[in-house]
mmCIF file of the N, C-alpha and C atoms, coordinates in Angstrom:
data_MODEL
# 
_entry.id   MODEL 
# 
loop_
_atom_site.group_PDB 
_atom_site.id 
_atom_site.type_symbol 
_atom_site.label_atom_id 
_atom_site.label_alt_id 
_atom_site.label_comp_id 
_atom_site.label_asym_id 
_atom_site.label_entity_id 
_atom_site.label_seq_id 
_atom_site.pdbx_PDB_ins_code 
_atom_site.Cartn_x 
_atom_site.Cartn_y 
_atom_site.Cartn_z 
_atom_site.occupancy 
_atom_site.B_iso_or_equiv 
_atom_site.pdbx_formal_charge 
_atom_site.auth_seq_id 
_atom_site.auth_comp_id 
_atom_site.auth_asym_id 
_atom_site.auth_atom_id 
_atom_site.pdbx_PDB_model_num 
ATOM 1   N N  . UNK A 1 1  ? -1.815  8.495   4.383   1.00 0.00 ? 1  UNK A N  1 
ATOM 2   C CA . UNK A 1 1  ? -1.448  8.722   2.996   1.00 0.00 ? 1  UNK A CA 1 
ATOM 3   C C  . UNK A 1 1  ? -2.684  8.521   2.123   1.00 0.00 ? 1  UNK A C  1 
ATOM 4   N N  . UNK A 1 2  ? -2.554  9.731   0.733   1.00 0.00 ? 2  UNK A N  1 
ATOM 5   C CA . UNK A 1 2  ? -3.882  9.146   0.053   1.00 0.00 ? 2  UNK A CA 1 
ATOM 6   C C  . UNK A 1 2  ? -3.832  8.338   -0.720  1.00 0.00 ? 2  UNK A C  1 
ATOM 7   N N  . UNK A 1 3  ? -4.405  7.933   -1.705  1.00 0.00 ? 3  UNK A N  1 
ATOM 8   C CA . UNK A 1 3  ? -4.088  7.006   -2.879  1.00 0.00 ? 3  UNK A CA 1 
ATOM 9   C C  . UNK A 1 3  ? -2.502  7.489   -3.628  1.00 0.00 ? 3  UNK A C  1 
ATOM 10  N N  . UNK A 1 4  ? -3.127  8.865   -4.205  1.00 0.00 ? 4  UNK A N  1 
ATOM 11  C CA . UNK A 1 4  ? -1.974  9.514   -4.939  1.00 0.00 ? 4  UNK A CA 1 
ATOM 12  C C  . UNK A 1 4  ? -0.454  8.867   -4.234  1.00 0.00 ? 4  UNK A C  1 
ATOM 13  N N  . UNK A 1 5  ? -0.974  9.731   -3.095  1.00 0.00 ? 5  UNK A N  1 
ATOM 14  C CA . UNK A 1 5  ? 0.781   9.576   -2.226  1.00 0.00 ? 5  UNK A CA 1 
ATOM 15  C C  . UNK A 1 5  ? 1.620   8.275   -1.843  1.00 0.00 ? 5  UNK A C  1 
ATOM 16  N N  . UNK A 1 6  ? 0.434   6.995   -2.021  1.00 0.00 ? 6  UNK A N  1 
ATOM 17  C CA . UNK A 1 6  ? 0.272   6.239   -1.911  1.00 0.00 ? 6  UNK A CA 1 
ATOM 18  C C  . UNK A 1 6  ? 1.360   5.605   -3.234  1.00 0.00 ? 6  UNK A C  1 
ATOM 19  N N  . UNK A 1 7  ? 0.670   5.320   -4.590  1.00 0.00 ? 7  UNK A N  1 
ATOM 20  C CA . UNK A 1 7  ? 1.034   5.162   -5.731  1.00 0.00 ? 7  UNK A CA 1 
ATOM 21  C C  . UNK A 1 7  ? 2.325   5.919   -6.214  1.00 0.00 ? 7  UNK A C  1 
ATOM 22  N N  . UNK A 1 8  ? 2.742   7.214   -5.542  1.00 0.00 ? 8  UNK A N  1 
ATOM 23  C CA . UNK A 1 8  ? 4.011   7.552   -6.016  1.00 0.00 ? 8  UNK A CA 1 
ATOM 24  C C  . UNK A 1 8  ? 4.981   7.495   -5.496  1.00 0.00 ? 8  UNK A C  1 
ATOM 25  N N  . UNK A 1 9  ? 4.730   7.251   -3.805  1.00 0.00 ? 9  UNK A N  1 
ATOM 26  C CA . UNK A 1 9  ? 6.277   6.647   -3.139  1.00 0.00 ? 9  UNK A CA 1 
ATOM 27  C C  . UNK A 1 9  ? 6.264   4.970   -3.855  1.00 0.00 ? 9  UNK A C  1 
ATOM 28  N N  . UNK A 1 10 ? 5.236   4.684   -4.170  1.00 0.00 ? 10 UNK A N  1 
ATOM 29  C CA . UNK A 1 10 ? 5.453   2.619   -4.235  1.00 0.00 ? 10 UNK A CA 1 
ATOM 30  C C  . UNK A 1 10 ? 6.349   3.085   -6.191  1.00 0.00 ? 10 UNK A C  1 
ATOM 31  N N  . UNK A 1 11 ? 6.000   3.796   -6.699  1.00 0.00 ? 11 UNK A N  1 
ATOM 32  C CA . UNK A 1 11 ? 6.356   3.917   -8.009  1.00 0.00 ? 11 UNK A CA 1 
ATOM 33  C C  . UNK A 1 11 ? 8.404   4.735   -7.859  1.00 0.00 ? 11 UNK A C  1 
ATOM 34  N N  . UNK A 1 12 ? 8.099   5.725   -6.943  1.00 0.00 ? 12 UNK A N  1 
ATOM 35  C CA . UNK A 1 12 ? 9.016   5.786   -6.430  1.00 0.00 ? 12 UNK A CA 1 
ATOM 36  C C  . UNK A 1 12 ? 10.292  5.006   -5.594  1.00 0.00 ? 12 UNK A C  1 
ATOM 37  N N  . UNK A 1 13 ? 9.706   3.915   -5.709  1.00 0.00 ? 13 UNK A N  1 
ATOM 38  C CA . UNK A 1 13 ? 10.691  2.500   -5.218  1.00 0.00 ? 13 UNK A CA 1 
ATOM 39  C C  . UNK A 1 13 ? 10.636  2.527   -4.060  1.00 0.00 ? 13 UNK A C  1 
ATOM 40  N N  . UNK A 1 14 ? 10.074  3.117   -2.860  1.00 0.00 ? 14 UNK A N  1 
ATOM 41  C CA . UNK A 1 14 ? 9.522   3.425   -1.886  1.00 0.00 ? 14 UNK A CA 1 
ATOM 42  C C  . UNK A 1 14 ? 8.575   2.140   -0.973  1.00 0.00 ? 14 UNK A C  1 
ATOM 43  N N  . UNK A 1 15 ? 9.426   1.465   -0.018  1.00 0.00 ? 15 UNK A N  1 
ATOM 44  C CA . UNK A 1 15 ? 8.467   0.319   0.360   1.00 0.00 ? 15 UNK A CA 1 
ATOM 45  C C  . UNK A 1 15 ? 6.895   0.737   1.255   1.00 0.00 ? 15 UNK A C  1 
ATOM 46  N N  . UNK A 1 16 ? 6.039   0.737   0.894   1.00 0.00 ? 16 UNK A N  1 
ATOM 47  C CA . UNK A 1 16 ? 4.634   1.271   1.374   1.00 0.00 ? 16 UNK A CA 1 
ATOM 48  C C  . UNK A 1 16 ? 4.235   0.101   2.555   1.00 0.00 ? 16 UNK A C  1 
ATOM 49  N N  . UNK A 1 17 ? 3.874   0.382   3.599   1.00 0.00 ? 17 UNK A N  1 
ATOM 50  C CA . UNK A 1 17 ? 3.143   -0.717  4.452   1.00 0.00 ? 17 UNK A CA 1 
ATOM 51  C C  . UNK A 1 17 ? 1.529   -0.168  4.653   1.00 0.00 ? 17 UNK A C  1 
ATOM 52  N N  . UNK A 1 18 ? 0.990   -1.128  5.336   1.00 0.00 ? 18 UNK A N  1 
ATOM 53  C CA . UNK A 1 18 ? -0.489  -0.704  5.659   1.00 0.00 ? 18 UNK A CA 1 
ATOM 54  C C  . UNK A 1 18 ? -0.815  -1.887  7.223   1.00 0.00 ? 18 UNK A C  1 
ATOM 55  N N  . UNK A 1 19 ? -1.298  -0.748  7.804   1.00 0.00 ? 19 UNK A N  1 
ATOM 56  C CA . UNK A 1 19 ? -1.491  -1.127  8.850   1.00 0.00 ? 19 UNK A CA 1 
ATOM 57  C C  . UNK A 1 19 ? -0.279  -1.828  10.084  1.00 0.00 ? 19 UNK A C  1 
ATOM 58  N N  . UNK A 1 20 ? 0.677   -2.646  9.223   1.00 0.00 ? 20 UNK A N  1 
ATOM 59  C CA . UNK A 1 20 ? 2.022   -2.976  10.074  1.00 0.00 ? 20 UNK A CA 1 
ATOM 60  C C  . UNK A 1 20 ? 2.756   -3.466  8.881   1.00 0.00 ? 20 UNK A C  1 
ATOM 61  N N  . UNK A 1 21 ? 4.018   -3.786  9.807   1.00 0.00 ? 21 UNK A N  1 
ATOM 62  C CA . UNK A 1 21 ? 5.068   -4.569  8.171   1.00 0.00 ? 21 UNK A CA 1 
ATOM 63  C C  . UNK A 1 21 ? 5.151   -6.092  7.781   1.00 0.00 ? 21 UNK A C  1 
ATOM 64  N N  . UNK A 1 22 ? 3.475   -6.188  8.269   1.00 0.00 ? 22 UNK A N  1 
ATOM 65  C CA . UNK A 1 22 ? 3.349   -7.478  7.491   1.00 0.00 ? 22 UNK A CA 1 
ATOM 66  C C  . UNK A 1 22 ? 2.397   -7.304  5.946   1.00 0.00 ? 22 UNK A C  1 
ATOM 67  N N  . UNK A 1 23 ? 2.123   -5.953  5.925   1.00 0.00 ? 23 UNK A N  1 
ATOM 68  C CA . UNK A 1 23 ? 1.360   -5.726  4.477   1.00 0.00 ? 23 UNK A CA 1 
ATOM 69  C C  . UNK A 1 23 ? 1.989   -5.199  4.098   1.00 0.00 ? 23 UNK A C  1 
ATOM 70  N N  . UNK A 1 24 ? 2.746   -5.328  2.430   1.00 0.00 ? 24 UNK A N  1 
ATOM 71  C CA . UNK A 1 24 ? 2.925   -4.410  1.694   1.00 0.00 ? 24 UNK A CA 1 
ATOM 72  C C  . UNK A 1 24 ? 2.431   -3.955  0.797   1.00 0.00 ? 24 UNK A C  1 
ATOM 73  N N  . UNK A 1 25 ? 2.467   -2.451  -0.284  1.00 0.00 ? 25 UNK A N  1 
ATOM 74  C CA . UNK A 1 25 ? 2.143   -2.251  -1.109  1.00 0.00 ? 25 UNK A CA 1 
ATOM 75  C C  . UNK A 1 25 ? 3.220   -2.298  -2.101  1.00 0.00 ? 25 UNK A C  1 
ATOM 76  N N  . UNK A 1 26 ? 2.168   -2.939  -3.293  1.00 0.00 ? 26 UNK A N  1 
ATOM 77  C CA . UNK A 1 26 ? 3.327   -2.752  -4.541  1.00 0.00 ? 26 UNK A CA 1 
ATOM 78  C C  . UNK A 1 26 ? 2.643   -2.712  -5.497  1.00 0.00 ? 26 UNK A C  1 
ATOM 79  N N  . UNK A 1 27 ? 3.504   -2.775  -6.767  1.00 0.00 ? 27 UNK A N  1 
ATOM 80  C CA . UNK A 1 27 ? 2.838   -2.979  -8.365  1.00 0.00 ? 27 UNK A CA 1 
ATOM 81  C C  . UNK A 1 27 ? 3.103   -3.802  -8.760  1.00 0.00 ? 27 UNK A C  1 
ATOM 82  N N  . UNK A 1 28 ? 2.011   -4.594  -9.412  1.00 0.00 ? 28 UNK A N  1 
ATOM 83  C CA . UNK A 1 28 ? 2.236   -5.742  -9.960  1.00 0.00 ? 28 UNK A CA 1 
ATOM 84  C C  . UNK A 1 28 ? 2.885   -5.630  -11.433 1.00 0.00 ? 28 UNK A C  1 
ATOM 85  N N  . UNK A 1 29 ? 2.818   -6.373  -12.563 1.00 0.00 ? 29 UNK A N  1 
ATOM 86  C CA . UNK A 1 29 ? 3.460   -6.710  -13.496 1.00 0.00 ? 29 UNK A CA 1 
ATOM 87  C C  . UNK A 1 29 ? 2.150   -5.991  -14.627 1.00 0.00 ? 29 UNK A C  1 
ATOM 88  N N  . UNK A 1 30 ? 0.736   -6.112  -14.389 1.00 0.00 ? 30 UNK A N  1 
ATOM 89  C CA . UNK A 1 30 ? -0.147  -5.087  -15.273 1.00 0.00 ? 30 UNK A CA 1 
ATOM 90  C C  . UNK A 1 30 ? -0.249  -4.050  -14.762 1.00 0.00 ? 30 UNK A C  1 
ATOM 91  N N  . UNK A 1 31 ? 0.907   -3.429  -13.645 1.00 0.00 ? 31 UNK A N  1 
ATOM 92  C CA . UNK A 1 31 ? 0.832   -1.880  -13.215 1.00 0.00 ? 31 UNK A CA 1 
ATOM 93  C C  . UNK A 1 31 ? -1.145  -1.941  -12.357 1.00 0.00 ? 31 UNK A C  1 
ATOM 94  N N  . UNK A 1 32 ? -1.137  -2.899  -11.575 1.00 0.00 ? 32 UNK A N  1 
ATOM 95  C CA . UNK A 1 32 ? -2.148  -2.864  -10.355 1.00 0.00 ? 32 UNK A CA 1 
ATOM 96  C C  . UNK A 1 32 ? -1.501  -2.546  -9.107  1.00 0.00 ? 32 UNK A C  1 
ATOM 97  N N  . UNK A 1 33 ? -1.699  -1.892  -8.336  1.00 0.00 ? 33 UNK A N  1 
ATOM 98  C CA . UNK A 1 33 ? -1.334  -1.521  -7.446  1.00 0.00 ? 33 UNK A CA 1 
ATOM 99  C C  . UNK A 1 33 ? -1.944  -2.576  -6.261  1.00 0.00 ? 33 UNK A C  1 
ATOM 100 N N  . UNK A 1 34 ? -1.399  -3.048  -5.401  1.00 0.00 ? 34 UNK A N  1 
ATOM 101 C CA . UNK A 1 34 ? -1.699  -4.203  -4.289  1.00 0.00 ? 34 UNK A CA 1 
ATOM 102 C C  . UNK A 1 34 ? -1.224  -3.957  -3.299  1.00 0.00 ? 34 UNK A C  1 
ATOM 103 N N  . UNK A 1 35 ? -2.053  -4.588  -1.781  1.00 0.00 ? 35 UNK A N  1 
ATOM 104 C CA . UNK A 1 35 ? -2.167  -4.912  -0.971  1.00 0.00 ? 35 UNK A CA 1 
ATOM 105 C C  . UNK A 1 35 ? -1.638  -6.241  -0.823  1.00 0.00 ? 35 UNK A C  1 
ATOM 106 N N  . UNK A 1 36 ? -0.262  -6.675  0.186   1.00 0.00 ? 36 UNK A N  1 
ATOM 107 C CA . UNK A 1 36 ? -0.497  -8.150  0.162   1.00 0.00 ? 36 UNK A CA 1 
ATOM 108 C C  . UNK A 1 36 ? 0.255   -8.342  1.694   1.00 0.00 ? 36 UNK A C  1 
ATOM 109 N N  . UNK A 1 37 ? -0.161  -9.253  2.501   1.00 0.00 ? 37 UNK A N  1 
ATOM 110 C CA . UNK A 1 37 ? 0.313   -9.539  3.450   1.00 0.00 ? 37 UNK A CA 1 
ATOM 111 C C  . UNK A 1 37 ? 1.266   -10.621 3.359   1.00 0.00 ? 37 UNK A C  1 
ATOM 112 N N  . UNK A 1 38 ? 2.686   -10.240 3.404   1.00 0.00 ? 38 UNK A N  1 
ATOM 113 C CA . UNK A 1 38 ? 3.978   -11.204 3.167   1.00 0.00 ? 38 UNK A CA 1 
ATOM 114 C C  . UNK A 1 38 ? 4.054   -12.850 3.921   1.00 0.00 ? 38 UNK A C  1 
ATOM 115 N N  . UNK A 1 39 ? 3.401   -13.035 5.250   1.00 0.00 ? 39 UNK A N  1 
ATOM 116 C CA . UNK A 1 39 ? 3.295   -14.392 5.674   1.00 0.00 ? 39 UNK A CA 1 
ATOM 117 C C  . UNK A 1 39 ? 2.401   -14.903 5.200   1.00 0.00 ? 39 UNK A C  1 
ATOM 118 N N  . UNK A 1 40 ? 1.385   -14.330 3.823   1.00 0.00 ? 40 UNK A N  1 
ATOM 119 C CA . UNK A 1 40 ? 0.432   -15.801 3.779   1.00 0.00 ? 40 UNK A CA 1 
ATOM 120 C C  . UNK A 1 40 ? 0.054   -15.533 2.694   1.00 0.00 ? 40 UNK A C  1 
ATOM 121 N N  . UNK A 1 41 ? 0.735   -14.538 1.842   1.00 0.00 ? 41 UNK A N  1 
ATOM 122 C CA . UNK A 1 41 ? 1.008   -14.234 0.624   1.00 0.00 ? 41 UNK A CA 1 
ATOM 123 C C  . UNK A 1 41 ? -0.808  -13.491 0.140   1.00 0.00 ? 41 UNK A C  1 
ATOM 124 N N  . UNK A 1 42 ? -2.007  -13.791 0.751   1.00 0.00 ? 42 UNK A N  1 
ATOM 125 C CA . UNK A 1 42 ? -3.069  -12.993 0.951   1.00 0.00 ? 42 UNK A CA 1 
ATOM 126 C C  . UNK A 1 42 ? -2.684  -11.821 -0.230  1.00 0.00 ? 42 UNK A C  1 
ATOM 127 N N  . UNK A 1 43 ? -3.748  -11.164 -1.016  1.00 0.00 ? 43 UNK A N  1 
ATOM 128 C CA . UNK A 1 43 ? -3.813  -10.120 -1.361  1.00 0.00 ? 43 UNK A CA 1 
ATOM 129 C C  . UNK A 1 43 ? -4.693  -9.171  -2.007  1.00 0.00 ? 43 UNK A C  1 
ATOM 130 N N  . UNK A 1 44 ? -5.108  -8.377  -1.710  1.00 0.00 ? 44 UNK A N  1 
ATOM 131 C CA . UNK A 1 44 ? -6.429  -7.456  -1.989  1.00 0.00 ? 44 UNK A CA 1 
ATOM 132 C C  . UNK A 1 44 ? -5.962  -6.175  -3.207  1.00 0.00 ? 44 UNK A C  1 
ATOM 133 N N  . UNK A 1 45 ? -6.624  -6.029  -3.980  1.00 0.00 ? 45 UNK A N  1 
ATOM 134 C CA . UNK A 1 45 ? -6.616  -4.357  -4.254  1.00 0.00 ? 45 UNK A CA 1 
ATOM 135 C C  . UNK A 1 45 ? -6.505  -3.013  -3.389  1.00 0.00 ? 45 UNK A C  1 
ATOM 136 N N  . UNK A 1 46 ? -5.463  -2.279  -3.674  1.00 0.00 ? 46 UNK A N  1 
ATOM 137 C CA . UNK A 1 46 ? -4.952  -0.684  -3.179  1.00 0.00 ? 46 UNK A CA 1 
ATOM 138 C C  . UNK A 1 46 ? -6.217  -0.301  -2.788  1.00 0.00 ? 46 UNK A C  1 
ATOM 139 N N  . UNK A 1 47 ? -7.021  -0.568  -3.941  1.00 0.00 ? 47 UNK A N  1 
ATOM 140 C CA . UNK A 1 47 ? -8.574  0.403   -3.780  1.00 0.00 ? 47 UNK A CA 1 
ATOM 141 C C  . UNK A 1 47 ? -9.569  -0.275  -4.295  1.00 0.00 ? 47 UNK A C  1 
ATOM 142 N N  . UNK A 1 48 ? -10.953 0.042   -4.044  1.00 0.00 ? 48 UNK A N  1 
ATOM 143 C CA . UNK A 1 48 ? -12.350 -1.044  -4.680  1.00 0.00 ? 48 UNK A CA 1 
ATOM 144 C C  . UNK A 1 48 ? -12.145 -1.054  -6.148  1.00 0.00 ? 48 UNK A C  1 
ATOM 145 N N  . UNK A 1 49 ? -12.944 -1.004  -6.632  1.00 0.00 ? 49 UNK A N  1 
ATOM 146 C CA . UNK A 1 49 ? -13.048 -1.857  -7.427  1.00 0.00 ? 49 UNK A CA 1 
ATOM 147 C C  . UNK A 1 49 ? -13.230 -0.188  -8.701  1.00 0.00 ? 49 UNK A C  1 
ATOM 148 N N  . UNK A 1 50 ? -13.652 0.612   -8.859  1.00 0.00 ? 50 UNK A N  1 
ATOM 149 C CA . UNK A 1 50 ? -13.700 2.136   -8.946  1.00 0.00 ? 50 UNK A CA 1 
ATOM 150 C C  . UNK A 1 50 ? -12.700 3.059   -8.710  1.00 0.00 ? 50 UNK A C  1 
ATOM 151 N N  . UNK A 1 51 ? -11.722 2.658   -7.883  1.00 0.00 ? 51 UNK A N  1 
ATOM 152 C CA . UNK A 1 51 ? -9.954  3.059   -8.018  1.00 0.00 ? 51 UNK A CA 1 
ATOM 153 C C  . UNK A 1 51 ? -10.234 4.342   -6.744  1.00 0.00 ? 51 UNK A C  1 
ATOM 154 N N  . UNK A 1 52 ? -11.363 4.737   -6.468  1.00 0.00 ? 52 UNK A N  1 
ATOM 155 C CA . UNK A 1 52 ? -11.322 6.067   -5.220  1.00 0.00 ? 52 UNK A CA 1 
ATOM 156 C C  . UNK A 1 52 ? -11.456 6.027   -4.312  1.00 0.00 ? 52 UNK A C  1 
ATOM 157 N N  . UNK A 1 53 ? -11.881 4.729   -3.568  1.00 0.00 ? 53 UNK A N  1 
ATOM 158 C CA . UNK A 1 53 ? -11.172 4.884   -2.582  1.00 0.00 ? 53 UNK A CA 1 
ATOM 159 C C  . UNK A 1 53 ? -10.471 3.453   -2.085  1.00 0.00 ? 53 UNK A C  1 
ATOM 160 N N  . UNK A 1 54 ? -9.893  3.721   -0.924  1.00 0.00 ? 54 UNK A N  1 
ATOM 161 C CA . UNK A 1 54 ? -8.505  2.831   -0.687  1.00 0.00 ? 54 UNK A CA 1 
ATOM 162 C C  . UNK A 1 54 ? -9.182  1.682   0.345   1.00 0.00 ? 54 UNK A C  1 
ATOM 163 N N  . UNK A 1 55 ? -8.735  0.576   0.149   1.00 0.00 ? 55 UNK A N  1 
ATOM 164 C CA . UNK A 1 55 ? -9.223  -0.429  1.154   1.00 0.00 ? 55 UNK A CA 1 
ATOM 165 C C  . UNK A 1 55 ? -8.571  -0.668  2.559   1.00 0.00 ? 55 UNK A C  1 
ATOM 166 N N  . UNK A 1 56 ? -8.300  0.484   3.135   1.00 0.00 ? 56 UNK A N  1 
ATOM 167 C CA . UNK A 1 56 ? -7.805  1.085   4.497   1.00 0.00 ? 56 UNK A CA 1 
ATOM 168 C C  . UNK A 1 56 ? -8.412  2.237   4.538   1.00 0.00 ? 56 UNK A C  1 
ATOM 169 N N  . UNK A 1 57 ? -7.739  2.432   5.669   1.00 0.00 ? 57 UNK A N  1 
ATOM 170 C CA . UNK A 1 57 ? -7.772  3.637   6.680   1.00 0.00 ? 57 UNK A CA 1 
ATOM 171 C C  . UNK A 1 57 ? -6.558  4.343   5.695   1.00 0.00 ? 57 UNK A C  1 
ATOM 172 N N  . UNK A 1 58 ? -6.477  5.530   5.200   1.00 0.00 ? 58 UNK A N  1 
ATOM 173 C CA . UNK A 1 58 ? -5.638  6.493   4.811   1.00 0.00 ? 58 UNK A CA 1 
ATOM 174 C C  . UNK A 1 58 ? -4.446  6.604   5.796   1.00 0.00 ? 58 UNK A C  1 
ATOM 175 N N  . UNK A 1 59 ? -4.802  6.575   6.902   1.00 0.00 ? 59 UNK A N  1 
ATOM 176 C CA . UNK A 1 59 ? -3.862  7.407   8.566   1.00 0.00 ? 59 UNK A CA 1 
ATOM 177 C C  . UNK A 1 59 ? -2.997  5.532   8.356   1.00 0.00 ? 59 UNK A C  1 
ATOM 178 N N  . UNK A 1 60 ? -3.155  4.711   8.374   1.00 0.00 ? 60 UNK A N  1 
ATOM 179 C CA . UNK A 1 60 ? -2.563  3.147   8.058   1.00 0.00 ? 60 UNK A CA 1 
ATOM 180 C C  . UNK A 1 60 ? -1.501  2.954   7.161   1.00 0.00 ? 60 UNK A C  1 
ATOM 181 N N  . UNK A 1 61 ? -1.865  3.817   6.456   1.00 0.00 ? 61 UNK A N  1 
ATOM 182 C CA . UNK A 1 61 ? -0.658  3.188   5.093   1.00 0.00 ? 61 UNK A CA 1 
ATOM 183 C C  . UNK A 1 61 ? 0.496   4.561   5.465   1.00 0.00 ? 61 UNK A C  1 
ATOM 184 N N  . UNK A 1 62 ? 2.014   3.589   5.478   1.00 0.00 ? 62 UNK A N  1 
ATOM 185 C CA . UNK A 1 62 ? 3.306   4.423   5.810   1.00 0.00 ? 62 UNK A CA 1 
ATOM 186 C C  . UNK A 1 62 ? 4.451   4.233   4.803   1.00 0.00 ? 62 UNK A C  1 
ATOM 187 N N  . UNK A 1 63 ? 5.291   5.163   4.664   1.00 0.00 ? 63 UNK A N  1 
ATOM 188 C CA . UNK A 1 63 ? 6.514   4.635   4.363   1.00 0.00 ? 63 UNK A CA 1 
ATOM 189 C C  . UNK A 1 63 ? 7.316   4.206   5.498   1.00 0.00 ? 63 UNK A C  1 
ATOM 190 N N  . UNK A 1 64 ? 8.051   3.224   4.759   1.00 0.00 ? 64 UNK A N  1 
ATOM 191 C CA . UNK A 1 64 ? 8.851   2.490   5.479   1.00 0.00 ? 64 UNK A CA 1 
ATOM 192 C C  . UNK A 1 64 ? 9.741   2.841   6.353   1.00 0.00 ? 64 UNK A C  1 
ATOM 193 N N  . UNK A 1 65 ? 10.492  3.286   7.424   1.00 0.00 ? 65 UNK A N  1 
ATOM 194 C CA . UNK A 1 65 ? 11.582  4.129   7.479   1.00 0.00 ? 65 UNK A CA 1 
ATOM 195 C C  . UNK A 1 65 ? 11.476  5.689   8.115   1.00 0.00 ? 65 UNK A C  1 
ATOM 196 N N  . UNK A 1 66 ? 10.107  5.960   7.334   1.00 0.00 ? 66 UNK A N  1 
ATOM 197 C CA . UNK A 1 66 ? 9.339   7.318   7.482   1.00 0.00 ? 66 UNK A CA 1 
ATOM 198 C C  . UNK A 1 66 ? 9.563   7.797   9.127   1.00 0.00 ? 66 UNK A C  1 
ATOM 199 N N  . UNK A 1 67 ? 9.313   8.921   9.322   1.00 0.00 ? 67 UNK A N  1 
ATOM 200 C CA . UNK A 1 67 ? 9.341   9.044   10.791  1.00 0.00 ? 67 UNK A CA 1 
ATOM 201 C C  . UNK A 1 67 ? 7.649   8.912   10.610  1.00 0.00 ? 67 UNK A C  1 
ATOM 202 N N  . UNK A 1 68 ? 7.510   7.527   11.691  1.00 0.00 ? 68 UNK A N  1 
ATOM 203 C CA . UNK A 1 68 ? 6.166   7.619   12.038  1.00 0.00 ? 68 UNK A CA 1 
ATOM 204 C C  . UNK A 1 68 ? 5.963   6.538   12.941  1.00 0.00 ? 68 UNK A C  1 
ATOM 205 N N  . UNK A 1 69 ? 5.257   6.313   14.141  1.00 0.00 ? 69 UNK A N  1 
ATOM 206 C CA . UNK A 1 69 ? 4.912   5.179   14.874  1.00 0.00 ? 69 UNK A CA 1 
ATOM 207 C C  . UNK A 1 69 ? 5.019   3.911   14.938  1.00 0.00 ? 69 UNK A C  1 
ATOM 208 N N  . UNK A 1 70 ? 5.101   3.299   13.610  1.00 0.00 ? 70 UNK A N  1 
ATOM 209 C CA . UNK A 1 70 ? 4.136   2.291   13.129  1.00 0.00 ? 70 UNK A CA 1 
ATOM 210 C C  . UNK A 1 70 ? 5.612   1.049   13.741  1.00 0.00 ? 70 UNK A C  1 
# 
């Protein structure tokens, strides 16, 4: 997924993971988009610091549910 697709299933109410379903993506409360790993509450920015690119692997981040491997 790219950023975009990224930001509009999570806006879409859409639970986003990255890498497994111990990271999720969400929006915070100033509309930041996050990275956070649920057992240790850990959490990074969607993307650097410049918003283009994503702090993953693109092929990593899924919907939940989605037909996909993960």
């Amino acid at each position: 997924m790219n950023i975009e697709a990224i930001k509009a299933a999570v806006d879409a109410g859409q639970t986003v993971h990255w890498a497994n379903t111990g990271y999720i993506v969400h929006k915070d409360a100033l509309g930041q988009y996050l990275i956070t790993y649920r057992h240790g509450g850990g959490t990074i920015g969607l993307t650097d610091q410049s918003g283009t690119r994503l702090n993953g692997d693109e092929a990593e981040f899924y919907v939940a549910g989605a037909n996909n491997n993960q």
